[in-house]
Residue, then its C-alpha position, 0 to 999 in steps of 0.5 A: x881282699x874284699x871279694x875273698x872275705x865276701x866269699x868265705x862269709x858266705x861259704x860258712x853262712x850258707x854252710x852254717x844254715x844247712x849243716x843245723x838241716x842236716x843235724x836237725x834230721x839226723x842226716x849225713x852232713x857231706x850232702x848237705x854242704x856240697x848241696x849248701x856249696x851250690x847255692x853259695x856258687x851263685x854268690x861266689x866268683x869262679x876264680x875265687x871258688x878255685x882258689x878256696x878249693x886248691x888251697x883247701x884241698x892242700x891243707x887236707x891233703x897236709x893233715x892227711x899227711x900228719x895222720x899216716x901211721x906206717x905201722x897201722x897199714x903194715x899188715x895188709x900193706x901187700x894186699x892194699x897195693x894189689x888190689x889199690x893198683x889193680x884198681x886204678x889199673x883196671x878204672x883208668x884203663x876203663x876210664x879211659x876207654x870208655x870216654x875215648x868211646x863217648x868222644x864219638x858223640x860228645x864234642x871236644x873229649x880228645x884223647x889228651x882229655x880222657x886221660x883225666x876222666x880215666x884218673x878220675x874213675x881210677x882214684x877214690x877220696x881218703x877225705x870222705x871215707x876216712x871221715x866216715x871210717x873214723x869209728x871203723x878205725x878206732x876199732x881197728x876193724x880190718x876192712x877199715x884198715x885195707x881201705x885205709x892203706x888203699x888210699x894211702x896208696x892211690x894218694x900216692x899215685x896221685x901225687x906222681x901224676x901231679x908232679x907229672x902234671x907241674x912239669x912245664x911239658x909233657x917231655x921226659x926230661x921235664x917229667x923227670x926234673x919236677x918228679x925229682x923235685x918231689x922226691x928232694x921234697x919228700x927225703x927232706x920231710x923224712x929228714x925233717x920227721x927223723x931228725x929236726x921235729x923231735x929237736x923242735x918238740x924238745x925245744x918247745x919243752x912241752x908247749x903246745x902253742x910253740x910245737x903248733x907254730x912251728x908246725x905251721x911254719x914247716x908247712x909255709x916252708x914245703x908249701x913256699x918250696x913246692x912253688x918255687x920247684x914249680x910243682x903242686x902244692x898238694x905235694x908240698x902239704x902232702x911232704x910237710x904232713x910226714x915231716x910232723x907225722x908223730x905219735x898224738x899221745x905225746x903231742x895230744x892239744x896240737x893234734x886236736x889243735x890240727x883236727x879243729x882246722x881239718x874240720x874247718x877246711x872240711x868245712x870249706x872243701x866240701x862247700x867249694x866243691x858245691x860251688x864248682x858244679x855249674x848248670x850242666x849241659x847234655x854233653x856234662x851231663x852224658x860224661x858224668x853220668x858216665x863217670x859216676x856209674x863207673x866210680x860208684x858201680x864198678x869200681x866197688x865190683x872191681x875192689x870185690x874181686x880184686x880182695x876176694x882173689x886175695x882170699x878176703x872174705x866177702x863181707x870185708x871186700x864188699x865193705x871196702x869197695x864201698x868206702x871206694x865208691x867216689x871221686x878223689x879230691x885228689x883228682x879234682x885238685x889234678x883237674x884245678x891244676x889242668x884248668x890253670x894250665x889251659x889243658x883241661x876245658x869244658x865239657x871233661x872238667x865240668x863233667x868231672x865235677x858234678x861227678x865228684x859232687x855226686x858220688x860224694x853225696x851216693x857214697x855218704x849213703x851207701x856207708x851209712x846202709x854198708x851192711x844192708x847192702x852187703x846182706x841183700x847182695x849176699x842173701x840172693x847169691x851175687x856174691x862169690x863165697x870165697x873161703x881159700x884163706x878161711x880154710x888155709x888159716x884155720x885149725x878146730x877138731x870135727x869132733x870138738x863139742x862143749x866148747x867156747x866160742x871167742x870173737x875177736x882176739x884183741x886184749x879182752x879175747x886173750x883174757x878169755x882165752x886164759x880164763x878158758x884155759x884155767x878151768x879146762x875147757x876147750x876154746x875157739x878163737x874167731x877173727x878176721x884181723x891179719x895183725x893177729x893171725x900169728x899169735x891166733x897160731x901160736x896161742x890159740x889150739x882152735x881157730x878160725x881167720x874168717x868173718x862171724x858175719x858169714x855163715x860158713x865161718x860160724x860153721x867152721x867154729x861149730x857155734x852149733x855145738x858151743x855151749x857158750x858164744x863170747x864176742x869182744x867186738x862193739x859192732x851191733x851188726x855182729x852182735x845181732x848175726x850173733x843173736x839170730x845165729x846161735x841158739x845157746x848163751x851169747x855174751x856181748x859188749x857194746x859202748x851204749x847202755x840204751x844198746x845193751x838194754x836193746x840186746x838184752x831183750x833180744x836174747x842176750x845171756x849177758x852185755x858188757x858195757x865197758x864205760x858202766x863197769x868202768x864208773x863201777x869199778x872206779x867208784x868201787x875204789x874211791x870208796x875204798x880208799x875212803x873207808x880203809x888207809x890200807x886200800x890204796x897201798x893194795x890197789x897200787x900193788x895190783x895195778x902194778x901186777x896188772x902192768x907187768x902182765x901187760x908188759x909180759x905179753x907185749x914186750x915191745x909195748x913201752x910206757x909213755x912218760 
């Protein structure tokens, strides 16, 4: 107990001294824990560290669970598992392969071996990338969601072959009873999460303390349970996160209650896997290099190619490739679960490891220059223009003069759509979001499904002969495409009044600041209410006409008590 309490103590100190580095220069913090999780490792027993990563990585893994949102993914759902199992076809076979090549000058890789480096090149890390999509996600950008429902996809892979992995030998009836213990494992939580977790949240009468202790309890149970079936844990937490998955609104202080432990296990994983990385011999280091240029370099080429042949734009492909270019926790906890077994030894798990690390450290990197990358691969041509899906899914007349041009079509894009359509004037709606091609068709008599960060999706909406270009998206990297692209009147909206003042003297015609128009208008009001008794009473009635528009619209939308 002592040693345990020494390591975590030093986990958070070491930690706790490089995370102030990182904030100090303004830098992703993922390379400085895993750097700061070396330096602990000289402190930190081995077996200690394992058990911090497994444990960590199960409770990640358990709040990777609770935040999966079936109907966010449903749109490119088919799309993520062509391209996901494409990918891990492709990667493991590659993996594989070229490990199985390697053995001919790297001792002890047989081939029981290299098929561990194969699911390493072959699965990528939900815990990196959605923590560095979260901003993506929350704007519901379509590349954000593909590479979201991706992983979803490969974390399931990954939890088949952890139930392969526990079975007690590589012979069918064991593989088949231990992936039946995960199926019971799963129909419970899908039990659990259509019936009991509602009951237990009514019970609770809307007390977050009691709603969080029972979901802590229901995870002790699947995690208790995944041990006596003698399967992973991983695959326990994975089976108690969808048993609570449930809509944040109603439960908002126990997910924030959840996201302070995701951060705290975030935390501990990211420094253990610091700690892992050992002084590599020729051999690791002939095997990682190996495996890192195979994960951070093509896999992004295969995810590419695979989205391009799917008709996705070459923005949006690259941009996912690059949120696939690292190592999975999963497949390091798949490597923990060998080491115990005895089936996993130097020089693949050690190679795997620093592999890991590595490419978690590339991949913060590559995210944080994702759209300089993707302008000096496209401006030199080495990226393949694939516009099938633009051309199918797209409707504007070759003689269409004078019009607007609307980016986005979210809520603020059909507003403008009305508005154009009130006083007469011609519109073209751009987007490249599938969730909204249907009504794009219905609504909309001009479109276009593409990407305005591509010049021929602009083409396609004839921004050349718009007289006024309108973009509803808070990306600076569209609003500046924008700027340098149109030579007319160009609106834009961003969340940052530095930011708008930044556009304004770039050439914007205006810049809509939500949060400002909002204090505006909310001081507007109080104002109101202050001088005239009469003001409440009409701004209750035109909040109300507002809400039944809102419910015309979308009529499944329902309101939350």
């Amino acid at each position: 107990m002592t040693e345990l309490l020494v390591a975590l103590a030093t986990v958070f100190v070491v930690g706790g001294a490089f995370l102030f580095i990182a904030n100090q220069l303004d830098l992703p913090t993922v390379p400085f824990f895993i750097i700061a999780g070396v330096a602990a490792g000289v402190f930190i027993d081995e077996d200690i560290v394992l058990e911090f990563a497994r444990y960590g990585i199960a409770f990640l893994v358990f709040t990777f669970g609770v935040g999966v949102n079936f109907q966010y993914v449903r749109t490119v759902l088919r799309d993520s598992e062509y391209v996901a199992l494409g990918q891990v076809a492709v990667m493991g076979g590659l993996g594989f392969l070229v490990a199985v090549a390697l053995g001919a000058f790297v001792d002890d890789v047989t081939v029981e071996k290299a098929l561990y480096f194969g699911v390493a090149a072959a699965l990528s890390s939900t815990i990196v990338a959605t923590g560095m999509l979260e901003a993506d996600i929350r704007d519901n950008l379509v590349h954000a969601r593909v590479s979201n429902s991706i992983h979803f996809i490969q974390d399931l892979v990954a939890i088949a072959v952890l139930l392969v992995l526990s079975a007690e030998a590589f012979a069918p009836d064991p593989v088949a009873a231990s992936i039946g213990y995960g199926v019971v494992l799963l129909v419970a939580a899908a039990f659990i999460h259509q019936f009991v977790f509602p009951m237990i949240s009514r019970l609770a009468g809307g007390s977050d303390e009691l709603t969080l202790i029972s979901i802590v309890t229901l995870l002790i149970v699947f995690l208790g349970a995944s041990e006596y079936m003698g399967v992973s844990i991983a695959v326990g937490a994975f089976a108690a996160g969808v048993a609570v998955r449930h809509e944040p609104v109603e439960h908002i202080g126990v997910f924030n209650g959840l996201e302070s432990i995701h951060s705290f296990f975030v935390t501990v994983f990211f420094v253990t896997v610091g700690a892992l990385v050992t002084v590599p011999s020729s051999d690791v280091l002939v095997l990682a290099f190996a495996l890192a240029v195979l994960t951070a370099v093509v896999k992004p080429m295969v995810t590419v190619a695979l989205m391009m042949q799917r008709g996705y734009d070459a923005r949006s492909a690259t941009l996912t490739g690059f949120n696939l270019d690292q190592v999975s926790e999963f497949a390091l906890i798949i490597v923990i679960e060998a080491i115990a077994l005895g089936v996993l030894v130097y020089p693949v798990s050690d190679a795997i490891i620093l592999a890991a690390a590595a490419t978690m450290i590339t991949s913060s990197l590559t995210r944080e220059y994702d759209e300089e990358i993707y302008g000096f691969l496209y401006g030199r041509g080495w990226l393949w223009e694939g516009h099938e899906k633009t051309d199918r899914r797209s409707k504007v007349a070759d003689d269409l003069r004078g019009h607007v041009v609307v980016v986005g079509f979210g809520r603020q894009g059909r507003r403008l759509v009305e508005t154009c359509r009130e006083i007469d004037r011609a519109v073209v709606v751009v987007d490249n979001d599938p969730n909204v091609m249907e009504d794009m068709e219905i609504e909309c008599e001009s479109y276009v499904f593409g990407d305005v960060m591509e010049d021929y999706t602009l083409g396609k909406a004839r921004v050349d002969d718009a007289t006024l270009v309108v973009s509803t998206v808070d990306q600076p990297a569209v609003s500046r495409r924008l700027l340098d692209a149109v030579d007319g009147d160009v609106f834009l909206r961003t969340s940052s009044s530095e930011e708008a003042r930044k556009l304004l003297e770039e050439g914007a015609t205006y810049v809509a600041v939500p949060d400002v128009l909002a204090g505006d208008v909310l001081q507007e009001h109080v104002e109101g209410v202050a001088d005239d008794p009469e003001y409440a009473e009409e701004l209750r009635r035109r909040g109300m006409e507002n809400l039944r528009e809102i419910l015309h619209r979308n009529p499944n939308r329902e309101t939350k008590r």
